[in-house]
C-alpha positions as CSV (number, residue, x, y, z in Angstrom):
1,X,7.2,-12.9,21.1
2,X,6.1,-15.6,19.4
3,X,8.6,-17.6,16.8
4,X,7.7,-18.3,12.5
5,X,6.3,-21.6,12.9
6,X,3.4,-20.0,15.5
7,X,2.5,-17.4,13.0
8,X,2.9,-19.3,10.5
9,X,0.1,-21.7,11.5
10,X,-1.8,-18.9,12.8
11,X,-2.0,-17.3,9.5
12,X,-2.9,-21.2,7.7
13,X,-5.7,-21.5,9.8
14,X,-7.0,-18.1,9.6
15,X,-6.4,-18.7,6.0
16,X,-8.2,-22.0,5.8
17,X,-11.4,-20.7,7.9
18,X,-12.0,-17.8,5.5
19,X,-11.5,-20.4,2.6
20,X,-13.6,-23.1,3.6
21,X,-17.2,-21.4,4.7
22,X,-16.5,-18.4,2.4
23,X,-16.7,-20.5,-0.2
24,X,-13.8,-18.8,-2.2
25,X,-12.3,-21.2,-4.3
26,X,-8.5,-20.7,-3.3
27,X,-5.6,-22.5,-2.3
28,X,-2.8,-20.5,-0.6
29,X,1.0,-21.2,-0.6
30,X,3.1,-20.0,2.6
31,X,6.6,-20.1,1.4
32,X,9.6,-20.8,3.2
33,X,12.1,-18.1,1.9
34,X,10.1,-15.4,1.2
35,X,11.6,-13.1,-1.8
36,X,13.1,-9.9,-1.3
37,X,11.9,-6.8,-2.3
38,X,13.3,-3.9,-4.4
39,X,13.8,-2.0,-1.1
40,X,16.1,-4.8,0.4
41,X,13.6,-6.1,2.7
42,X,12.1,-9.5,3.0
43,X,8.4,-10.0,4.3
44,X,8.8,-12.4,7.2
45,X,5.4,-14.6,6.2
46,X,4.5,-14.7,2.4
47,X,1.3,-16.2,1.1
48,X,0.8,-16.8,-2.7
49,X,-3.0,-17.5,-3.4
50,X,-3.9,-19.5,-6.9
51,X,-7.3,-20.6,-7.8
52,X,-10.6,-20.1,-10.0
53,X,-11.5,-17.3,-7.5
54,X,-7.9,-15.3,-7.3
55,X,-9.8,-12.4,-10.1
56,X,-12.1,-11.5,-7.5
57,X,-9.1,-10.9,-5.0
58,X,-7.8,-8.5,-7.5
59,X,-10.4,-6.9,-8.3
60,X,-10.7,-3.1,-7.8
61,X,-7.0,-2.9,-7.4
62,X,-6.3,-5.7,-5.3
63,X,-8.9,-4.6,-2.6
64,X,-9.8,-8.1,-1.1
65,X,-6.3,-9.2,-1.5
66,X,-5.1,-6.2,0.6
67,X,-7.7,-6.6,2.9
68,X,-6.9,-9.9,3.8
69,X,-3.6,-9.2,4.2
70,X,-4.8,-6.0,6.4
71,X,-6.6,-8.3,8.7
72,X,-4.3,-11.0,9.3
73,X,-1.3,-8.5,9.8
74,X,-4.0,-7.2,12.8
75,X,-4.3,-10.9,14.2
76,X,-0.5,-11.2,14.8
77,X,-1.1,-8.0,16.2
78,X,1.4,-6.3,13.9
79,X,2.0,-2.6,14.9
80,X,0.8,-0.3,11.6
81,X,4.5,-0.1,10.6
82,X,5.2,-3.6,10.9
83,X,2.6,-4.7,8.7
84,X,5.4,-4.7,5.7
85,X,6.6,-8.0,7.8
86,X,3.4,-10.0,6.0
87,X,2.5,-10.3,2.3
88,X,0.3,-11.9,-0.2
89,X,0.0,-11.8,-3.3
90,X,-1.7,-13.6,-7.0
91,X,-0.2,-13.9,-10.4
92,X,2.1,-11.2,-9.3
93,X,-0.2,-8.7,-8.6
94,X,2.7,-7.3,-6.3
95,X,5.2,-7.1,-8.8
96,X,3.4,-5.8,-11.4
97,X,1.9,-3.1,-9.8
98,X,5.0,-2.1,-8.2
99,X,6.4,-1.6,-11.8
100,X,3.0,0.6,-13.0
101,X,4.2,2.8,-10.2
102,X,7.4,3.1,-11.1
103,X,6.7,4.0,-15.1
104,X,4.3,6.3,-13.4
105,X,6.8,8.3,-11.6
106,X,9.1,8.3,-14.8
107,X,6.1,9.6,-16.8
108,X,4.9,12.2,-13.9
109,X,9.0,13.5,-13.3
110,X,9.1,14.4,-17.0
111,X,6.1,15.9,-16.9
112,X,6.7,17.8,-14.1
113,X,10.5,19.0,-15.2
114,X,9.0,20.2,-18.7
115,X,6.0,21.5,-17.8
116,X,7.2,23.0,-14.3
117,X,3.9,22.6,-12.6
118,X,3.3,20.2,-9.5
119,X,1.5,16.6,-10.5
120,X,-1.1,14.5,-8.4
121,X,-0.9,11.0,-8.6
122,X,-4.4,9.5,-7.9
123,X,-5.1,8.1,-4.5
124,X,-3.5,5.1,-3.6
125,X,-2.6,3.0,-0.3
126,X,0.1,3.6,2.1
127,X,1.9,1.2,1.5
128,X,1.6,2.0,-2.2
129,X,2.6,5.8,-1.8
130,X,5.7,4.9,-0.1
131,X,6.7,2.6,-2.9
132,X,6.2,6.1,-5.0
133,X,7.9,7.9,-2.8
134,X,11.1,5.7,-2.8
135,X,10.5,5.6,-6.7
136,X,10.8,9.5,-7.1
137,X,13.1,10.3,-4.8
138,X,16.2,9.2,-7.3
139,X,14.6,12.5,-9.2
140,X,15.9,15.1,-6.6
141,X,12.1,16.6,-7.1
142,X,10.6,17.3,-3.4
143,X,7.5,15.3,-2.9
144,X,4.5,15.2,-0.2
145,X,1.7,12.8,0.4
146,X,-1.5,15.6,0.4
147,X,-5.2,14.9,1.7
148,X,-7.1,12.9,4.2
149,X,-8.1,9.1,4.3
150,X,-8.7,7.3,1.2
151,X,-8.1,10.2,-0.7
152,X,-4.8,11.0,0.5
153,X,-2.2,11.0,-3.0
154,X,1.6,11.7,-3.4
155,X,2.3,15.3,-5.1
156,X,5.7,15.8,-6.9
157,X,6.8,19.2,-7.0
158,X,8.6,20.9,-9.6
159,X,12.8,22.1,-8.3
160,X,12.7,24.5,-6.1
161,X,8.7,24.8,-5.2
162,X,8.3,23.4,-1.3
163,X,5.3,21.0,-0.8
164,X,3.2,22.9,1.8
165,X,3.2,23.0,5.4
166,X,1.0,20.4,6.8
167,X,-1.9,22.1,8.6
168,X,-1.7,22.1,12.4
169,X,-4.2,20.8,14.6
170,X,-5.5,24.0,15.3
171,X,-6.3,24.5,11.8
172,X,-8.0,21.1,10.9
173,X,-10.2,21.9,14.0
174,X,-11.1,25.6,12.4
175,X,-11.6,23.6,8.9
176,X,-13.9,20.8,11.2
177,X,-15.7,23.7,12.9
178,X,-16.4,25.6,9.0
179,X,-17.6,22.7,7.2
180,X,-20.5,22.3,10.1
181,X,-21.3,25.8,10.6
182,X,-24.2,27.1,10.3
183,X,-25.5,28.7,6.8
């Protein structure tokens, strides 16, 4: 296993080579005691990125920023539920969205308790439907992370209404085999 310092540089120069010939105009800060989380948890590597270019790392909902983070999580070949042990982050992207989601769920839990019909939250990352999980689960309302892919979106349900049974294999195969049958 290799120790902090090693990953540390590791991530500087991976850092550094997409700065320099991608021409993003970015300077990048790994701090030394990363901050902790609302969870409890502290990212083991964080990177704070300033510069002229930082909008175009948070555009579309932090895309590039999550990408990049994505991809260097991959070179210290992080398993996929490790990759909470790395973070970056710009003007507090992080924190801010964070609390979006959370007046989202207090918005959606009302909703859902006075109008007693389940809510869709759009589609959102992993990482960002676990946060939404954690945030409605203080409720007591069941939820459930429903579709595929990109698409996939946390549902709250109203008390007493069970999220439905994910579909078996056998079933997503029958679904597979409908879509490309034969009209």
């Amino acid at each position: 296993m290799e120790d902090l310092q090693t990953k540390k540089s590791k991530v500087a120069d991976f850092l550094q080579t997409l700065t320099s010939p991608g021409r993003l105009n970015l300077t990048f800060n790994i701090l030394e005691s990363p901050t902790k989380r609302p969870d409890g948890t502290a990212p083991e590597i964080e990177v704070e990125f300033s510069g002229p270019d930082v909008p175009l790392l948070l555009a579309r909902n932090g895309e590039l920023l999550l990408s990049i983070e994505h991809i260097a999580a991959k070179m210290l070949r992080f398993e996929h539920e490790d990759h909470d042990r790395i973070s970056f982050d710009a003007e507090n992207f992080k924190v801010l969205r964070l609390q979006e989601l959370q007046m989202a769920a207090e918005v959606a839990i009302e909703r859902v308790r006075r109008t007693g019909q389940p809510y869709s939250f759009a589609p959102m990352s992993s990482r960002e439907r676990r946060l939404l999980h954690l945030a409605l689960a203080s409720s007591g309302l069941p939820t459930a992370s429903s579709g595929e892919g990109p698409r996939r979106c946390v549902v709250l349900y109203p008390e007493g209404e069970k999220p439905p049974a994910p579909p078996t294999k056998d079933d997503r195969a029958q679904a597979i085999r409908q879509r490309f049958r034969r009209r």
